[in-house]
N, C-alpha and C positions, 0 to 999 in steps of 0.2 A: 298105230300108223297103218293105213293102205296099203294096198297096192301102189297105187298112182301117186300118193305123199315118196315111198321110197323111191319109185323113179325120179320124180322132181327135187329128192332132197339134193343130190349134186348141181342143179342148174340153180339153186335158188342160197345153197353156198357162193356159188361161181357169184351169184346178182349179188348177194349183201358183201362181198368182200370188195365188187366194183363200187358199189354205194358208198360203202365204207371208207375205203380210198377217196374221195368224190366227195368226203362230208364238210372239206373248206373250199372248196373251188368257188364256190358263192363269195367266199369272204377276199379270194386271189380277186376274182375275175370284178370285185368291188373296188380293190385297194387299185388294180391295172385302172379301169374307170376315172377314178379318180384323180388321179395322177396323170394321166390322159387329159385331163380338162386343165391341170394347172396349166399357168402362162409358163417359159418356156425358162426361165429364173428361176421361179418355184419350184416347179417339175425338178429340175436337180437338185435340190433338196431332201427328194427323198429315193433310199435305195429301190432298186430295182434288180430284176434281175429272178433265176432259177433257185431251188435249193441251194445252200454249199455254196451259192458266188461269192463274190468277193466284199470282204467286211470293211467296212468305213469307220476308222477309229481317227478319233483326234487325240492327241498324246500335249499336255500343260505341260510347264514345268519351265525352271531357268536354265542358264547356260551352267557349265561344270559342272552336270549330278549325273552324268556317264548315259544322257539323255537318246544322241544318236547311236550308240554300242545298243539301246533299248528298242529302237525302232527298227534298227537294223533285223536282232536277232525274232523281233514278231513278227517282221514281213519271210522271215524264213530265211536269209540271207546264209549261207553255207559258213561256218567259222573257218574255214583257209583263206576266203574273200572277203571277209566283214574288215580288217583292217584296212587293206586297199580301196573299198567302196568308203568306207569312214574316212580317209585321206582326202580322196577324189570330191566327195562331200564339203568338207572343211576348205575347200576352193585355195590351198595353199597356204592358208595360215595354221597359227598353234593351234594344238587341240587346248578345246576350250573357250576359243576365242572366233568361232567360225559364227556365232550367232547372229542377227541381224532382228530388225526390228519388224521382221517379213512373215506372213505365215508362209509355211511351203507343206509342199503335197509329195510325196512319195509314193511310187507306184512300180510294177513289174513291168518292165518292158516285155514288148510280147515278140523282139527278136534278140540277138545279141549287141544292139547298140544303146549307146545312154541316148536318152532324149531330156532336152530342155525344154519346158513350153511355159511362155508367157503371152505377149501379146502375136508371137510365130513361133513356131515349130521348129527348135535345131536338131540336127542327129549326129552324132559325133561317132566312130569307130575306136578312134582310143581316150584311154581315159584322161593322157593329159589335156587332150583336147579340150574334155568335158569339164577339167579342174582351172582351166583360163578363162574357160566359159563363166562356169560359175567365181571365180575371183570377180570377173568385168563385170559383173551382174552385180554384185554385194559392194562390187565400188560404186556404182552408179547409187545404188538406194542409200549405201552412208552419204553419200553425199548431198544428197534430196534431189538429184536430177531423175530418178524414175520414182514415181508413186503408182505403187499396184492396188488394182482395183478388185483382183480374185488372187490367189494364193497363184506363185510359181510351181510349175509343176513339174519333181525331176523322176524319169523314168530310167531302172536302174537295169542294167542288162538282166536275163532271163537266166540264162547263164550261172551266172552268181550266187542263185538260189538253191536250196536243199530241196532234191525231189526225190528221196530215199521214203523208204514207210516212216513215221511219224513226222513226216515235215509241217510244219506251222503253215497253217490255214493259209491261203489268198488274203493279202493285205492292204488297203489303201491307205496312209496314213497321213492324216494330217497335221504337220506339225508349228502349234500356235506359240510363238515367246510369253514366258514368263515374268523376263523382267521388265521394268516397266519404260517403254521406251521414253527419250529423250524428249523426241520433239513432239506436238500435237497433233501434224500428218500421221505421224506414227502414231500414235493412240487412234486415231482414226482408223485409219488402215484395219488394225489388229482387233479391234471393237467390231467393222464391220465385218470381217473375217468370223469372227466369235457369232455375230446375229444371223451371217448366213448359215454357217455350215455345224455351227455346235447341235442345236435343234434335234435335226433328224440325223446327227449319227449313231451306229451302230454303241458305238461304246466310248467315254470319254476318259481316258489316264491321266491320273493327276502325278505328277513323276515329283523326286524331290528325295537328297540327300537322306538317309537316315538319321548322320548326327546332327540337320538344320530342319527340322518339322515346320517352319515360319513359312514355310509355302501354300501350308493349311490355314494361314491365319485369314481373318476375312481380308484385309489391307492386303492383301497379296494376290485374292481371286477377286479382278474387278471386272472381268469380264463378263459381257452375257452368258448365262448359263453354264457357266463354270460354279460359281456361287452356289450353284443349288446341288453340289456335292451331299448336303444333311440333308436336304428336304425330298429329292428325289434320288438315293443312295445305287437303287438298282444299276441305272446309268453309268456309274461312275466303279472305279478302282482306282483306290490308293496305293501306288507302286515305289517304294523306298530302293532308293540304289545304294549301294556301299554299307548294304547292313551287315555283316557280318569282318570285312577285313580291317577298319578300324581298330586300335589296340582296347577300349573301352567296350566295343561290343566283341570283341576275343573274350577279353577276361570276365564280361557276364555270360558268355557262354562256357568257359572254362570250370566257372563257378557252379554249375547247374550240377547236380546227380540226378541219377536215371534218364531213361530215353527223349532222345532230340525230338520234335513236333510239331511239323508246319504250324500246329493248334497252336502250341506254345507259343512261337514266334511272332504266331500273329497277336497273342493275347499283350505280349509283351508290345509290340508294334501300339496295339489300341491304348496301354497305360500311358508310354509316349506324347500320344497324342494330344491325350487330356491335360497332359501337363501344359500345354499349348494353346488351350480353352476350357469353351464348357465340357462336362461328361458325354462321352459319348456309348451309350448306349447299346447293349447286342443289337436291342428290338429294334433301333435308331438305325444302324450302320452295321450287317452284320459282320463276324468275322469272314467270312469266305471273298470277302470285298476287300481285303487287305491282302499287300504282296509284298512283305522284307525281301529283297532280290538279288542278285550279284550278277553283274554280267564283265566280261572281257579281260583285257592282260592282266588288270589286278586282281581277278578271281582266279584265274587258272595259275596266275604266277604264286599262290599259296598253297597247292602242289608240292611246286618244289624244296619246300620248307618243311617239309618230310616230317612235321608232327602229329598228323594224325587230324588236325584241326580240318583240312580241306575233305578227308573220307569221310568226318564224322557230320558236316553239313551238308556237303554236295547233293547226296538223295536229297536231301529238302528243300534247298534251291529250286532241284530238277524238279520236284512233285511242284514243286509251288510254279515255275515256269508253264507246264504241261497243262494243271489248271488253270491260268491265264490264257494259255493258247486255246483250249475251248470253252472257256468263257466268250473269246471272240470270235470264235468260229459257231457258238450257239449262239450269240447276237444278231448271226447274219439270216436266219431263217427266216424264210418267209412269214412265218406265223409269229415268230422276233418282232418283224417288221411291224407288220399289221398289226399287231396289238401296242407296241411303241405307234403309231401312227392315231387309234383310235383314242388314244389315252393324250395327245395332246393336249387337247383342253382340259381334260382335266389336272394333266398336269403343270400346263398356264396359270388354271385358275389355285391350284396349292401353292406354286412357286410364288404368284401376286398375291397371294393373301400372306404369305410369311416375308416377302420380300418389300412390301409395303410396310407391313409394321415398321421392318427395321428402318428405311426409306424415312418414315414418318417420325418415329423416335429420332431420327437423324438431322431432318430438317428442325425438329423441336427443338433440340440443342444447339444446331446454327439462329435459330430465330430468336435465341435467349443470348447469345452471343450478342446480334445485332442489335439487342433490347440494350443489353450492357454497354454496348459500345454509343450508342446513341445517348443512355443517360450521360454517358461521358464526355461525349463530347456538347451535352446541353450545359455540364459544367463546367467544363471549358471555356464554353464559347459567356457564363457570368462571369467567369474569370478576366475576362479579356475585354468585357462589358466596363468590368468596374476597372480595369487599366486604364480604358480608354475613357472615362468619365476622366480621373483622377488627372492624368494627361490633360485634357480638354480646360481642366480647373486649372493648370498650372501652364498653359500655352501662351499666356501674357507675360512670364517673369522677364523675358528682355526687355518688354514694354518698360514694365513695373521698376526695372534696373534703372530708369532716369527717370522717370515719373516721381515715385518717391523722395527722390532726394531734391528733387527740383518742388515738389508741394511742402516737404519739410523747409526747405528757405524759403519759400512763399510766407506759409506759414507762422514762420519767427520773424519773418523781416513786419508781416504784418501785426505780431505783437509787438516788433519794438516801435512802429511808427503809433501805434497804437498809444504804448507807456510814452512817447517822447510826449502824444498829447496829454494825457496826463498830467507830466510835468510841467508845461506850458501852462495851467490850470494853477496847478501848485505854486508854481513862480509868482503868479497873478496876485497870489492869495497870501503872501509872506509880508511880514510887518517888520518894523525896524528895530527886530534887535536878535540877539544872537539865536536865544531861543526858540523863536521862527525857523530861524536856517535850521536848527537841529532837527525838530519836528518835522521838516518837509522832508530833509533827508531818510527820515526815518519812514514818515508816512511812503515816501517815493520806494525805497528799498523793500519796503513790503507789502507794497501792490505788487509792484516788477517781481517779486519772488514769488506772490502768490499766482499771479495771472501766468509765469512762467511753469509754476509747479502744477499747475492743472491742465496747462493742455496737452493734448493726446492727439497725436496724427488723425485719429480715429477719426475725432470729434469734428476734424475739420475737414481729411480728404478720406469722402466717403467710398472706400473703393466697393465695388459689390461683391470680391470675392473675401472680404473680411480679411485682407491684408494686416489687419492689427487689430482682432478679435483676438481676446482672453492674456492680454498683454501682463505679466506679471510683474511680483515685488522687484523680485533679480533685474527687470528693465527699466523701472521709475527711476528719474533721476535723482540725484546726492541735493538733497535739502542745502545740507549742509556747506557743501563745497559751490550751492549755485550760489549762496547768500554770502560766500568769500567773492566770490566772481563780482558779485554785484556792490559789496560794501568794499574794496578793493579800488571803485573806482571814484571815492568818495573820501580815501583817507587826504589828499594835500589839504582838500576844504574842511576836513574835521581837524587839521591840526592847526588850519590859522584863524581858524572858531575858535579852538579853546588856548591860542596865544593872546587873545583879548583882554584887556582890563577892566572896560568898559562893557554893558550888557546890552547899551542902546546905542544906534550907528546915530549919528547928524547929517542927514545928506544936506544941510546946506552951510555944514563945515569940511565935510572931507567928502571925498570920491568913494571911499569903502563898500558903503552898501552899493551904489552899482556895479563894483568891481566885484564881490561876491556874489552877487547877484549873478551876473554874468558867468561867474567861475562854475553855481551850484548848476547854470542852464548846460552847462558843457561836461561838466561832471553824470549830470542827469542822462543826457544824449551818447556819452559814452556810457556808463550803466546800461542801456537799453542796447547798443551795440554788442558790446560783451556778453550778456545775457542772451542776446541774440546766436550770438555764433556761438557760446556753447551749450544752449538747448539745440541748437542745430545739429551742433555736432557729436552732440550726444546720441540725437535721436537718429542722424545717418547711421550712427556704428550699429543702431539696435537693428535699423532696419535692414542697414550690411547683414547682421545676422542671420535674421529671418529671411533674409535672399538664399543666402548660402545653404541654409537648412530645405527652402522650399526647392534649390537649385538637385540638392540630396534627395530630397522627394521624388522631383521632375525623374533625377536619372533612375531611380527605384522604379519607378510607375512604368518607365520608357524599358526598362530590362524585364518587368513584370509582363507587360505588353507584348514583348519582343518574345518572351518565353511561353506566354496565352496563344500568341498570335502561330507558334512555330506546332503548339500542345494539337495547338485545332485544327492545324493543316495535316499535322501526322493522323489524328484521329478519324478529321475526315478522308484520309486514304485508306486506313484501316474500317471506317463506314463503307466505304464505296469498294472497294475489297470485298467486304461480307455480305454485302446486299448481289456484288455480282457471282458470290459463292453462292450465296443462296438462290439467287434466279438460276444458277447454274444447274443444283441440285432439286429444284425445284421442275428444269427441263428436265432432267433427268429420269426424275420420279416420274415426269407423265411421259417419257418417250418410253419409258419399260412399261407404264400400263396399256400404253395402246400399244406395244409388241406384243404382252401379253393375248391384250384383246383380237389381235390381228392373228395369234398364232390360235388362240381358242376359235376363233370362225374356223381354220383351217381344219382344226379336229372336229369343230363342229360339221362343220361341211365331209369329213369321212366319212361320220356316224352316220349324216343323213344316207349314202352310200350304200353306206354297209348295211342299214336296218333294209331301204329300198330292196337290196339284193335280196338277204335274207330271207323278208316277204315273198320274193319271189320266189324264191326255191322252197319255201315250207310251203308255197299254193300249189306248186309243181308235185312235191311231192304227196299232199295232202288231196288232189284231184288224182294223180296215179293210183292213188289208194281207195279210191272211190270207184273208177273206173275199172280196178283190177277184174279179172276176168273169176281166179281164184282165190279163197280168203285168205292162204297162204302167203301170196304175192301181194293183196293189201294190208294182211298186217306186217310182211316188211315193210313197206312204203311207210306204215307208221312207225313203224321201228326206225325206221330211217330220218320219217321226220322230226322226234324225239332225241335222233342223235346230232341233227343240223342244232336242233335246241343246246342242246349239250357244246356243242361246239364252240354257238351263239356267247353260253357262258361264261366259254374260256377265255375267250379273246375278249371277254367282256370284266376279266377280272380287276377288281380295282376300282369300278365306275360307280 
């Protein structure tokens, strides 16, 4: 080295240390830019602010898992006040029970008074003020007469805070409900809460009981970008409250030999977990993302119970507290920021590519639903087809109730007038003498038996719904008992036939033959009568039958009906149910891809930023280095521009 190298070697430390300092100010003075140009919505979306400002964490989780004791003691909150502010909070009801279906914000007030701000700005000097305040607030919204449109925002005296050496970073804290609200303003509400301000926060806490892990299950993160707890882990910490004072995690701690170990805790925290889903992974989630935690009267009240149990965890609580406190206090760095900013779209397009699967696998299984529900109700709806056919066939039986019995005496009355002519015939044809009358009677008794024995309602009243199709033996009538009926009305003239002595009558001695004569035409006419009325009333009783049978039908069909009919009105509620689940989930699916897509332009739109700047400062510094006067000072410039490159990297990790 020179002369003149040694003199310049102190000015040219002095320039590379300024340079050096100076190697992200391209990448500040891009992320300002940018954020600068969002609309004025947007723009608060994303942090802002010096080194060390103040960090934006949103904190999940349900009511009861010692949720506010958690917020409190991150925002730094002093432990002689944390009780008092936690009451004031609670707006006067139980602890436990202060929850609402609201997100609220949490913040340091920057004098000694509480502030309220929703749609105005309250300031309260004492706290019961601030605790009326907040009860009338939480009445109004259980009741639905106020629906928020940004999160409430309570600013917690200044005061109240720990400003000793190790106090917990600057806090802003968003706090979103977990459980799933009531009504569907409230899902509204707490969904757009989640799309605006989950995004671009600094760090997102997933909170939730030690001995109930169900707060991890997907069913339980259905908010925007809570979900993506596995997919994008850095974001996120899993923070368990109440792990250690439960008597079941006492005695697996009691159980252990050799030294206590945040590591341990947490490893035991991750097996936990698993047992809640799938495996989860070092490489997936690592352990340093995990926080077993104790906080407030029921951790410090184990103390006093002087076993030994509270010395021998405490250190690990504390260590495991400490690194949560600058886990969030290294979130908030500018170069935090910016590289969480730059990585948006990429980490849009991970979260949509893993959140669409499941999206898709989900609609597939509603779509196989609907498929199911719809075969069912096509069979339903045959069921109810062939009710109402079967109905439609038996919708005459009242008719049919007098019709048939009225064409059944039609019917016989027309076979008797029928047989009387007959016998008219026969009468004509009868000679003089006994043996004639026998024969005719005979011939007459067994036409009228036969013409009676064949006919069939069928044959004569043709109905068209086969009223007397497939008429059986069981229904034909008695041969036997018709041909008493009929020879029955023949016996006075068969017994003064065979009181005769003589075989041949004299009609122009005695009166006889036309007195028989006469006796066989009135005998004959009754025969036909009698035969009349009891195929008549034979065949009413058969038909009475098959009323009654079809009347069984009727009410069969009418209850089958009545049962299709009620099958297919449930079914189609349950169609129309799952078609409007599925159009639901199917908005769903394409409102998160255009979030996604809207939130990837916005990363996109950084990067274009970021590269523009960049370019600028590597031509800045790469024409310095051209222009330098000494080679000394242009190969710093190159050195310098080599380290813009490097820098370029870092905030470029991941992409």
């Amino acid at each position: 080295m020179n002369a003149r190298d040694e003199r310049d070697a102190p000015d040219l430390a002095r320039r590379w240390a300024r340079l050096s300092g100076a190697r992200r100010k391209w990448a500040f003075e891009a992320y300002n830019r940018f954020v600068a140009s969002l609309g004025e919505e947007m723009r608060s979306h994303f942090a802002t602010g010096e080194e060390g400002s103040e960090a934006y964490v949103v904190v999940f989780g349900r009511t009861q898992v010692g949720k506010t004791t958690l917020l409190l003691d991150l925002m730094g909150v002093a432990p002689q006040f944390a009780a008092g502010v936690s009451s004031v909070l609670r707006g006067g009801r139980e602890i436990g029970k202060s929850a609402t279906a609201t997100a609220m914000e949490y913040r340091r007030s920057p004098d000694e008074r509480w502030r309220l701000n929703w749609d105005a700005e309250q300031v309260f000097v004492e706290d019961h003020a601030m605790e009326v305040a907040l009860a009338a607030l939480r009445q109004r919204m259980s009741s639905g007469r106020l629906v928020a449109d940004k999160p409430v925002v309570v600013s917690i005296p200044a005061g109240r805070f720990d400003v000793g050496t190790g106090a917990a970073p600057r806090v802003r804290i968003l706090d979103l409900p977990g459980d799933n609200p009531r009504e569907g303003v409230e899902q509204a509400h707490v969904t757009a809460m989640a799309e605006k301000y989950v995004p671009n926060a600094d760090l997102i806490l997933l909170v939730g009981r030690a001995d109930d892990l169900s707060f991890l299950n997907l069913d339980a993160l259905t908010l925007p970008r809570i979900q993506d707890w596995r997919i994008i882990p850095q974001r996120f910490r899993i923070v368990t409250t109440y792990s250690f004072t439960p008597d079941s995690q006492r005695k697996q701690v009691d159980a252990r030999d050799g030294p206590l170990t945040a590591d341990g805790f947490r490893r035991r925290l991750r097996q936990q977990i698993e047992t809640f889903g799938r495996p989860l992974p070092e490489d997936e989630v690592p352990s340093n993302l995990l926080f077993p935690l104790e906080f407030g009267d029921s951790w410090t009240s184990q103390a006093a119970r002087q076993d030994g149990f509270y010395e021998r965890i405490n250190p690990i609580v504390a260590e495991l507290k400490q690194q949560l406190h600058r886990d969030i206090e290294e979130s908030a760095t500018e170069i935090g920021r910016i590289r969480s900013a730059v990585q948006v779209h990429v980490i849009a397009d991970n979260v949509k590519k893993a959140r669409l699967v499941q999206l898709d696998a989900a609609l597939s299984c509603e779509r196989e639903r609907l498929e199911a529900l719809e075969d069912e109700q096509a069979r339903v709806a045959r069921r109810l087809e062939m009710a109402e056919k079967a109905l439609a066939g038996l919708a005459h039986l009242s008719k049919l109730e007098a019709e048939v019995p009225a064409g059944i005496e039609r019917d016989c009355q027309t076979l008797a007038e029928s047989a009387k002519a007959c016998g008219a015939k026969l009468r004509g044809e009868i000679e003089t003498n006994r043996n004639s009358f026998i024969d005719k009677i005979s011939t007459y008794s067994s036409a009228l038996l036969s013409v009676s024995m064949d006919y069939r309602p069928e044959l004569i009243f043709g109905d068209k719904d086969n009223f007397w199709t497939n008429i059986s033996p069981a229904e034909e009538p008695n041969r036997d008992e018709l041909r008493d009926v009929i020879q029955r009305e023949f016996e006075t003239t068969r017994k003064k036939l065979s009181g005769y002595f003589l075989e041949e009558y004299y009609p122009n001695v005695s009166r006889d033959f036309a007195i028989d004569k006469a006796l066989l035409d009135w005998d004959m006419t009754a025969a036909a009568n009698a035969a009349r009325k009891w195929l008549a009333a034979h065949w009413k009783t058969r038909a009475a039958e098959r009323l009654e049978r079809k009347k069984k039908e009727q009410k069969l069909a009418k209850s089958r009906a009545t049962l299709a009919r009620g099958d297919l009105d449930e079914v189609t509620r349950r169609c129309a149910a799952q078609q409007d689940l599925l159009a639901g989930k199917e908005q769903e699916r394409q409102a998160f891809s255009d979030r996604m897509d809207r939130e990837r332009e916005t990363g996109g739109d950084f990067r274009a930023y970021l590269d523009e700047a960049y370019l600028l400062a590597l031509r800045a510094r790469m024409r310095e280095g051209r222009e330098a006067a000494a080679p000394s000072e242009s190969l710093l410039m190159l050195l310098s521009a080599a380290q813009l490159g490097e820098e370029r990297k870092n905030i470029l990790i991941g992409q």
